[in-house]
C-alpha positions as CSV (number, residue, x, y, z in Angstrom):
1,X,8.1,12.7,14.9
2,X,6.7,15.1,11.9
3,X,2.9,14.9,12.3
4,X,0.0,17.1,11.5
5,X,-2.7,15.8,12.9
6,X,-5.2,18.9,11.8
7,X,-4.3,18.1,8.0
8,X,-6.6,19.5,5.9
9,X,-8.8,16.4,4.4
10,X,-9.0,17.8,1.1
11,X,-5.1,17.3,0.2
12,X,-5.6,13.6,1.5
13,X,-8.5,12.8,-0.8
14,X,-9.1,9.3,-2.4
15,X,-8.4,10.0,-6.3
16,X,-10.8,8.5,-8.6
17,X,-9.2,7.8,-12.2
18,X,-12.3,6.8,-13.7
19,X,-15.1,7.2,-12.5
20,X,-17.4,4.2,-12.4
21,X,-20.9,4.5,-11.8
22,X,-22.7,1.5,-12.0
23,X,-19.8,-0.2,-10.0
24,X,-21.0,-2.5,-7.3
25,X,-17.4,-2.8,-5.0
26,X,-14.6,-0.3,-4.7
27,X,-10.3,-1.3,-4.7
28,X,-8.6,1.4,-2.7
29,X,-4.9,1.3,-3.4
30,X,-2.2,2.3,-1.3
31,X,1.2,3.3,-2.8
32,X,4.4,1.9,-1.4
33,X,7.1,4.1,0.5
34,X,7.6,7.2,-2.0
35,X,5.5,6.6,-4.2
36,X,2.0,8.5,-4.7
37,X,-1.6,7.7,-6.2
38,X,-0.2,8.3,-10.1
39,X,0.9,4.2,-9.7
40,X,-2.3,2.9,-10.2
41,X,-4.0,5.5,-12.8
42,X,-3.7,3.0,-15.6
43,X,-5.3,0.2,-13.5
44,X,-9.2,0.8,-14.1
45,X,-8.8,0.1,-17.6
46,X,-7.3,-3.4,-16.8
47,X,-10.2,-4.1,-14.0
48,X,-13.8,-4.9,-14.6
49,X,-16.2,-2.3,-14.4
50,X,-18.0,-3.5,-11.5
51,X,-15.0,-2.5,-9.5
52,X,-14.1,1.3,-9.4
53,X,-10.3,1.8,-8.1
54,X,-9.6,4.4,-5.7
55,X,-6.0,5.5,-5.1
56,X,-4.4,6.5,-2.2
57,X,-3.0,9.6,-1.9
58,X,-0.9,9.5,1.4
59,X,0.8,12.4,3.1
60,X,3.2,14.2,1.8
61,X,3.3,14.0,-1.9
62,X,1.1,15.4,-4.4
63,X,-0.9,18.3,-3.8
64,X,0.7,17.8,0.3
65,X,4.2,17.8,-0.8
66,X,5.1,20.8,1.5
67,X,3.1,19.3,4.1
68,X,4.6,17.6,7.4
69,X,5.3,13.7,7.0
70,X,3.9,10.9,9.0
71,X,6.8,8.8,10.7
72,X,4.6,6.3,13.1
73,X,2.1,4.1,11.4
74,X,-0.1,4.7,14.5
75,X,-0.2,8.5,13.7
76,X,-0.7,7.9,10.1
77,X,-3.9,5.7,9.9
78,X,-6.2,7.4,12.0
79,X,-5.8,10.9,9.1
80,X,-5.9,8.6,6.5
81,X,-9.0,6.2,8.3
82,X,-10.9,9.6,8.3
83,X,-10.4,10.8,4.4
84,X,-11.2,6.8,3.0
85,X,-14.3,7.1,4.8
86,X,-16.8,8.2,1.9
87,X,-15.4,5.2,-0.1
88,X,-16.0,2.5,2.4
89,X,-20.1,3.0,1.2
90,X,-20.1,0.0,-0.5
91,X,-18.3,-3.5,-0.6
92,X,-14.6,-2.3,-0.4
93,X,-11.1,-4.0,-0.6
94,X,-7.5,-3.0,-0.2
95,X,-4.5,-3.3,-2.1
96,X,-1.2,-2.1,-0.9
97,X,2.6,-2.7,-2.1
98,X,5.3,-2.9,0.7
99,X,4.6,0.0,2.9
100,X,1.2,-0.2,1.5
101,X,0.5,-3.4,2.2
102,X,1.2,-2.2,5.8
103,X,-1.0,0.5,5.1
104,X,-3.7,-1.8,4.0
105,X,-3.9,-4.1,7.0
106,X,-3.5,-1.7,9.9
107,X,-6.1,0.4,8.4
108,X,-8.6,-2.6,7.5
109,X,-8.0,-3.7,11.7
110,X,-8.7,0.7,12.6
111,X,-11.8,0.2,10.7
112,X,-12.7,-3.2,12.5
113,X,-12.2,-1.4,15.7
114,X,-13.6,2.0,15.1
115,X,-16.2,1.6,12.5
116,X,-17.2,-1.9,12.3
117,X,-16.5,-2.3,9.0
118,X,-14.2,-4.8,7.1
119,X,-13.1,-5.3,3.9
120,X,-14.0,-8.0,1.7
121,X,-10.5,-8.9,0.6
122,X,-7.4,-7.7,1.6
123,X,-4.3,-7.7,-1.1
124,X,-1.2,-7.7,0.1
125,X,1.8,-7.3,-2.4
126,X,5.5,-7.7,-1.7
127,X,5.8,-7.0,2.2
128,X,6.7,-9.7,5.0
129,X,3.6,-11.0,7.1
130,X,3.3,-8.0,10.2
131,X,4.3,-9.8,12.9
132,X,7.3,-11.4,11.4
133,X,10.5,-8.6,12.4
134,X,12.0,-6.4,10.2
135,X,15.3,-6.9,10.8
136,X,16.4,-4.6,8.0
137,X,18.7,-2.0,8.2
138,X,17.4,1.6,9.4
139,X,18.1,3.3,6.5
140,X,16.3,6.4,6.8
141,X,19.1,7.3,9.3
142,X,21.5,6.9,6.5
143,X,23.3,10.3,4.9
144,X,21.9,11.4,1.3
145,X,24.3,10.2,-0.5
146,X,23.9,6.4,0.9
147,X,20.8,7.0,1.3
148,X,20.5,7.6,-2.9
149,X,22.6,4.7,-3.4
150,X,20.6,2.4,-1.0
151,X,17.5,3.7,-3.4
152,X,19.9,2.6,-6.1
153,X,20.0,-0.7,-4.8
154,X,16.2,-1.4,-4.4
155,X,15.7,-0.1,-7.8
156,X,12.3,1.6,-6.7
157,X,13.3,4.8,-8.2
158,X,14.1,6.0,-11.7
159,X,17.9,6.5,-12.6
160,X,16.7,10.2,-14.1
161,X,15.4,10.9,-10.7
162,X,17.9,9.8,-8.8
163,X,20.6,11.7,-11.1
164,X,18.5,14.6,-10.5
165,X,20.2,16.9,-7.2
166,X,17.3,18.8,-7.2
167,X,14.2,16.7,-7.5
168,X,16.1,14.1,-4.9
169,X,16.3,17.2,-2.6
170,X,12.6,17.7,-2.8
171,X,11.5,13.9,-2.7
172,X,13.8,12.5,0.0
173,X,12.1,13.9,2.9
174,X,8.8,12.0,2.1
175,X,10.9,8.7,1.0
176,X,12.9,9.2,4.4
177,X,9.9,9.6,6.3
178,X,8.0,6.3,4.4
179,X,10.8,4.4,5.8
180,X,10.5,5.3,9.3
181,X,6.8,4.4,9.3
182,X,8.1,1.1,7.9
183,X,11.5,0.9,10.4
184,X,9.6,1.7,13.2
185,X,6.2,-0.7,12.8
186,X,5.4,-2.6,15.8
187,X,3.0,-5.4,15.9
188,X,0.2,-5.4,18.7
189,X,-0.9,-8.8,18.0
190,X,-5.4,-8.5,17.9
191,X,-8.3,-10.7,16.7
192,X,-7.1,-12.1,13.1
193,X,-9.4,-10.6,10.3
194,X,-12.1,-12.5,8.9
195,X,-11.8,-11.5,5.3
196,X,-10.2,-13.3,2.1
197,X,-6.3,-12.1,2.1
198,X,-4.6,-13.0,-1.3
199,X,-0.3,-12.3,-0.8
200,X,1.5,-11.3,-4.0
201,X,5.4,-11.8,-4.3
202,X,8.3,-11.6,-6.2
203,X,9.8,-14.2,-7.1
204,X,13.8,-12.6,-7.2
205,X,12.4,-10.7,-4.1
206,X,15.7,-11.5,-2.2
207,X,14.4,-9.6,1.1
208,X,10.5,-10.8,1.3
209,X,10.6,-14.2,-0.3
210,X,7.6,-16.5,-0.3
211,X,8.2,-17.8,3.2
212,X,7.5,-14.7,4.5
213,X,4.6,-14.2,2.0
214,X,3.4,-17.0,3.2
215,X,3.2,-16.3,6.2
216,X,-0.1,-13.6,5.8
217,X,-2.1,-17.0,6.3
218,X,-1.3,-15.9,9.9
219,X,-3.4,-12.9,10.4
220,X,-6.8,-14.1,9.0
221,X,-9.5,-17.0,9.5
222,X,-10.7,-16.1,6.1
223,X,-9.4,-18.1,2.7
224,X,-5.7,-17.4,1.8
225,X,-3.8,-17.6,-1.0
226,X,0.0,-17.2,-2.2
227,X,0.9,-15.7,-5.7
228,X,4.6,-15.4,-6.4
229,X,5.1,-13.4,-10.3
230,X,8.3,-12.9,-11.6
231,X,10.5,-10.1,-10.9
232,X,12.5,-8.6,-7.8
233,X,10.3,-6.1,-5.1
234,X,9.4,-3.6,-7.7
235,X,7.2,-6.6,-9.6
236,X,4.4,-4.3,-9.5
237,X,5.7,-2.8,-12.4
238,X,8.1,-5.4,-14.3
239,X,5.3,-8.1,-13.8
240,X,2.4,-5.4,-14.1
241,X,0.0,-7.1,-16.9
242,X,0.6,-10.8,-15.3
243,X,-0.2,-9.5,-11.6
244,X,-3.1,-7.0,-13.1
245,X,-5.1,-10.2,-14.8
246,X,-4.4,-11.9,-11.8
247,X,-6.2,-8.9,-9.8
248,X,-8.9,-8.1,-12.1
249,X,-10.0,-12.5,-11.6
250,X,-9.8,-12.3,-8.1
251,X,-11.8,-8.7,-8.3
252,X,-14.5,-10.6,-10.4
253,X,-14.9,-13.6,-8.7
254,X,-15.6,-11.2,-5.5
255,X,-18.0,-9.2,-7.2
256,X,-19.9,-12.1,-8.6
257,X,-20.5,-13.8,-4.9
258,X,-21.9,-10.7,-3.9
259,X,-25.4,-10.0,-2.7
C-alpha cells in the first residue's frame, strides 16, 4: 500500500475558485478517480452566492503529483478529514462523483465519529449505494496497455491524453491507485446518517443504473431523492448545465431553511 501518512497539509488544501464572502454554507467537492479540483472551477458561477464551493484536491495530483498515492479508503480519509477541517466552520455539504461520492460518504460518517459534525446534505453522483458489492473487474491490476484501453472504454479521459505516451506515463499511477481505493472499499455497516442525501445518475450508465442509485435511500433516515440526467458515467460533464441547475435549487432551498 503507497501511503504517506506525514503529507504535508499544504499540498492537500481545499481550493477556493471564488471566493465568497458573504456566503452562509459551503459545497466541498470531491473529484472522481483521476481527476483533480480543476472539475469544478467553473461551478461557482452556476451556484448561488450564498454557497461558496470548495474543491477537493486529493492526493496525488496537482501540486502532490510526485507524492505517494493512497490505495485504502481507510488510509485516505483520515489526511483528507484533517485538511477539510477549516471549511467545515459553517453549514457544509458534500458532493462527490464515483470515487467521490465514496469519498464524500466515508468522510461525512469520519466526521460523525471524530468531530461530531455532519453535513447538511450529502450529493452523491454516479456511484452504486456502499454496501451494495462491486463486483467489477480489478482493473488496476491490468497491464498499461489494457489498462489505457479499459480508460478508453469508460470514456473518463480525453482521447489527446490517452494518445499521449508521455502524459499517460505520468497520470496512470494516480488513476491506478484511484481504482484500488475504489476495488478494494469494504463496507463496515454503522448508524445511517441523518442528513438529506440527493443520488444523481446517468441515465445510459450501463454499470451503476438507477437501481443501484436508488439504493443510497439505505444509508440515511434523512429525506432522499433520485435524479437520473442523461448521459453514460461521465454525465457530469455531457449533462453539466442540466445536473448544475439541478444543484444550484437544491443548494438554495438548503440555504433558505437555514437558521
Amino acid at each position: 500500500m503507497m501511503i504517506n501518512p506525514a503529507m504535508p497539509r499544504s499540498s492537500l488544501r481545499p481550493i477556493f475558485p471564488k471566493v465568497q464572502s458573504k456566503a452562509r454554507m459551503r459545497l466541498l467537492c470531491f473529484p472522481y478517480a483521476g481527476g483533480n479540483h480543476m472539475i469544478f472551477r467553473l461551478w461557482q458561477n452556476q451556484l448561488p452566492d450564498s454557497v461558496e464551493l470548495c474543491a477537493i484536491r486529493l492526493p496525488g495530483r496537482g501540486a502532490s503529483v510526485h507524492e505517494p498515492h493512497f490505495t485504502r479508503m481507510e488510509s485516505l480519509i483520515p489526511v483528507v478529514a484533517e485538511t477539510i477541517l477549516p471549511a467545515c466552520d459553517k453549514p457544509f455539504a458534500f458532493f462527490g462523483h464515483s470515487m467521490g461520492a465514496m469519498v464524500a460518504f466515508e468522510m461525512a460518517r469520519h466526521l460523525r465519529r471524530e468531530k461530531g459534525l455532519e453535513p447538511v446534505q450529502l450529493f452523491v453522483s454516479g456511484r452504486r449505494a456502499p454496501h451494495l458489492p462491486d463486483t467489477d473487474q480489478r482493473t488496476y491490476e491490468l497491464p498499461d496497455a489494457k489498462f489505457i484501453e479499459e480508460l478508453r472504454r469508460i470514456k473518463g479521459t480525453p482521447d489527446e491524453v490517452l494518445s499521449n505516451p508521455e502524459l499517460m506515463q505520468m497520470i496512470i499511477p494516480t488513476i491506478r491507485a484511484d481504482f484500488e481505493v475504489c476495488h478494494t472499499y469494504q463496507w463496515i455497516p454503522e448508524k445511517p446518517l441523518s442528513c438529506r442525501i440527493v443520488a444523481y445518475g446517468g441515465l445510459g450508465d450501463e454499470e451503476e443504473d438507477k437501481k443501484k442509485i436508488e439504493a443510497w435511500r439505505e444509508v440515511t433516515t434523512g429525506p432522499f431523492s433520485v435524479r437520473m440526467f442523461p448521459g453514460d458515467h461521465f454525465f457530469i460533464h455531457t449533462s453539466e448545465a442540466l445536473l448544475l441547475r439541478a444543484l444550484a435549487k437544491d443548494l438554495y432551498q438548503i440555504v433558505s431553511g437555514l437558521n
